[in-house]
C-alpha positions in Angstrom: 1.9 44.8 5.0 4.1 44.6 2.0 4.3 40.4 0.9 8.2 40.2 2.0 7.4 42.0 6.1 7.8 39.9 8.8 4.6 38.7 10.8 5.3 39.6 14.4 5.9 35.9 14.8 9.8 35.4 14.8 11.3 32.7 12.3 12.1 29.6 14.5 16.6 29.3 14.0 18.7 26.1 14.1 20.2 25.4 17.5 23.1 24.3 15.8 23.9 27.2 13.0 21.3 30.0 14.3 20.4 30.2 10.9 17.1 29.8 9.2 16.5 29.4 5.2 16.9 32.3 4.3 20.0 33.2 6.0 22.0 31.1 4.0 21.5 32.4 1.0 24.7 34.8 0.3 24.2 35.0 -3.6 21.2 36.0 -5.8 20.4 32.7 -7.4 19.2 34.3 -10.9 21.8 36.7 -11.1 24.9 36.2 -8.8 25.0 39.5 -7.0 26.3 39.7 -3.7 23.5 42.3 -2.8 20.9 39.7 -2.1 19.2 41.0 1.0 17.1 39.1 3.9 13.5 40.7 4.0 11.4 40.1 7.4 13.1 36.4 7.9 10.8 34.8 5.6 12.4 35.9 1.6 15.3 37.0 -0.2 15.3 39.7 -2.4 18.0 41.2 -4.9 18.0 44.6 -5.7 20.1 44.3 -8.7 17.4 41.6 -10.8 14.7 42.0 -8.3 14.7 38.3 -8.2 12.9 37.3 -4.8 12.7 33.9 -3.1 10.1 33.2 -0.6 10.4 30.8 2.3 6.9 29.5 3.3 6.3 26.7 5.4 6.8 23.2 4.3 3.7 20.6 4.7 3.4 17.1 6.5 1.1 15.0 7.3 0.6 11.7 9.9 -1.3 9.6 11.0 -2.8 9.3 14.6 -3.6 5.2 14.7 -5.3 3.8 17.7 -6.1 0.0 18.3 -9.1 -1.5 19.8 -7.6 -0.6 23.6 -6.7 2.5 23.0 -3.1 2.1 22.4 -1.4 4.9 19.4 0.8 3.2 17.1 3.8 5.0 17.3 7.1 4.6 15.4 10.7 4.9 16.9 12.7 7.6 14.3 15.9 5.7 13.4 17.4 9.0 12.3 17.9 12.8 13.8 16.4 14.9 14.5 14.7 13.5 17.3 16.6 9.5 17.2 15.1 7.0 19.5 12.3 9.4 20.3 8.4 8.6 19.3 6.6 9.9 16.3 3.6 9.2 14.5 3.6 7.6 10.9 3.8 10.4 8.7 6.2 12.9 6.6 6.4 15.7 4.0 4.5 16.5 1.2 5.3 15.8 -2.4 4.2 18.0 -5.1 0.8 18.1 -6.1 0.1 15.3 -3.2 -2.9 16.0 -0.8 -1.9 15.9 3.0 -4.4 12.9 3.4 -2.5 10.9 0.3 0.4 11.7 2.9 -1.0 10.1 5.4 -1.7 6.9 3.6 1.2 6.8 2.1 4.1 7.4 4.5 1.9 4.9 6.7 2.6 2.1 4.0 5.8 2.8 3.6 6.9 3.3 7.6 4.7 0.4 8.6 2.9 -1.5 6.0 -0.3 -1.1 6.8 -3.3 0.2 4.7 -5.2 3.3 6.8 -8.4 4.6 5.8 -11.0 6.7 7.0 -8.8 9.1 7.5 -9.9 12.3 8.6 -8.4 15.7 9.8 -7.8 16.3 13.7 -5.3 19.3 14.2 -2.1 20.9 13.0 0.3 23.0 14.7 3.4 25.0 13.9 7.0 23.1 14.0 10.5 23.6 13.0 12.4 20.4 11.6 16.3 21.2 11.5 18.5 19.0 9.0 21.9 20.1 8.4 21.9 22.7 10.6 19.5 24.4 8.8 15.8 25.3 10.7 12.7 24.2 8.3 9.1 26.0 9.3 7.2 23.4 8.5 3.2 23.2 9.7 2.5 19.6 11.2 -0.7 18.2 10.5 -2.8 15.4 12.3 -5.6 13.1 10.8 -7.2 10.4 13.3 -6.9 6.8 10.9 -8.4 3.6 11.3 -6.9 0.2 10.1 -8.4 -3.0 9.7 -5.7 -5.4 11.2 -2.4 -4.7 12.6 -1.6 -8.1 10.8 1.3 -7.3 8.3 3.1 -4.6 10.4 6.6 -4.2 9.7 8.9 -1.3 10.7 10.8 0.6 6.9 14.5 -0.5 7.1 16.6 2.6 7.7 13.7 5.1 8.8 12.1 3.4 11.2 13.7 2.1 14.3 11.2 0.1 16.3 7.4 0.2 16.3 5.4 0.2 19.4 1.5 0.6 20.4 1.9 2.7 23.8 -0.4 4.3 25.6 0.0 8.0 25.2 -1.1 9.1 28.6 2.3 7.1 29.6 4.6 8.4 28.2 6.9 11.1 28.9 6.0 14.2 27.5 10.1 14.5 26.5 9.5 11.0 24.5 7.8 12.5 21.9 9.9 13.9 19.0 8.5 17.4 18.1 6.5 20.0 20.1 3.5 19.4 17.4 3.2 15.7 18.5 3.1 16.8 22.0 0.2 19.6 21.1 -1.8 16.7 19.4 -1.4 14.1 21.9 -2.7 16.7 24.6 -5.4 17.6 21.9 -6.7 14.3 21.3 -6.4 13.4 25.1 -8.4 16.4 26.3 -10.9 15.5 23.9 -11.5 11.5 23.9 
C-alpha cells in the first residue's frame, strides 16, 4: 500500500460540514496551486510541488479516578462538543509531551488534584469535531490514584461541574464520546 491509500477504514466526517481535514484544504499550502488533490481521506498531495500533508490522528490522554467506594470522578464539559455531558479529566497532547504527563497534567488543571500512579488501561478510536471540522483523534485511558479529593475545584470556563458518580448508573448517552463509553464498559467488565 502506497503511504497516501486509504485503510479500508473510512475517515469519520463532521455531522455538521461532512468534511474531514483534509477536505478543506482547496490550495497547496507551499505552493498555491489549485491542483491539490485528496489521497485516500487521510493526505493532500499537489502534483505541481509534490508538497504532501498528512492527517494522522491526534493524541489524548485522561485519567480514569476512582475513590475509595468506587465512585469515577467525572467532570461536566462546559463547552461543545458534548456540553453538559460527562467526561473524564483529560485532553490533547502537546508536543514532545508523553500521554501520561497528559494525564497529570490536564488533571491539575480541570480539577486540581495531583494523580499518580498512573498506569495505562485502554484506548480507542474517536472523532472530536470543532468548527465543523471532524478530528481523528485516538483516546487513551490510564487508571490514576489520588491521595485526597481535598483541594478539588472545577477549571473556570472548561469545566462545568464535577461529580463522583457511579458509572454502572449512568446513562450510557451521558457520557460525551463513544471512547468513554468503550472504557467504562472496559473497566466494568473487568473490575
Amino acid at each position: 500500500m502506497k503511504a497516501c491509500e486509504s485503510s479500508s477504514r473510512p475517515l469519520p466526517l463532521c455531522p455538521v460540514s461532512k468534511k474531514s481535514v483534509p477536505e478543506h484544504f482547496r490550495f497547496c499550502p507551499s505552493c498555491g496551486s489549485e491542483k491539490l488533490a485528496l489521497r485516500g481521506g487521510k493526505c493532500v498531495e499537489c502534483p505541481d510541488c509534490s508538497f504532501t500533508l498528512y492527517f494522522n490522528p491526534t493524541c489524548s490522554a485522561g485519567a480514569l479516578i476512582f475513590d475509595q467506594q468506587g465512585k469515577l470522578l467525572v467532570v461536566e464539559r462546559a463547552n461543545e462538543p458534548s456540553k453538559g455531558k460527562y467526561g473524564i479529566p483529560g485532553g490533547f497532547t502537546d508536543p514532545g509531551e508523553r500521554l501520561e504527563e497528559v494525564a497529570v497534567r490536564e488533571t491539575k488543571e480541570e480539577t486540581n488534584l495531583d494523580i499518580h500512579s498512573v498506569k495505562f488501561f485502554a484506548s480507542f478510536p474517536n472523532v472530536y469535531t470543532y468548527r465543523e471540522v471532524s478530528y481523528a483523534v485516538t483516546d487513551t485511558y490510564f487508571l490514576a490514584k489520588v491521595d485526597s479529593f481535598e483541594g478539588l475545584e472545577a477549571e473556570e470556563g472548561e469545566v462545568a461541574g464535577l461529580h463522583r458518580v457511579d458509572p454502572k448508573e449512568v446513562p450510557q448517552d451521558q457520557w460525551a464520546f463513544d471512547s468513554l463509553r468503550n472504557a467504562i464498559a472496559k473497566y466494568l467488565a473487568e473490575y
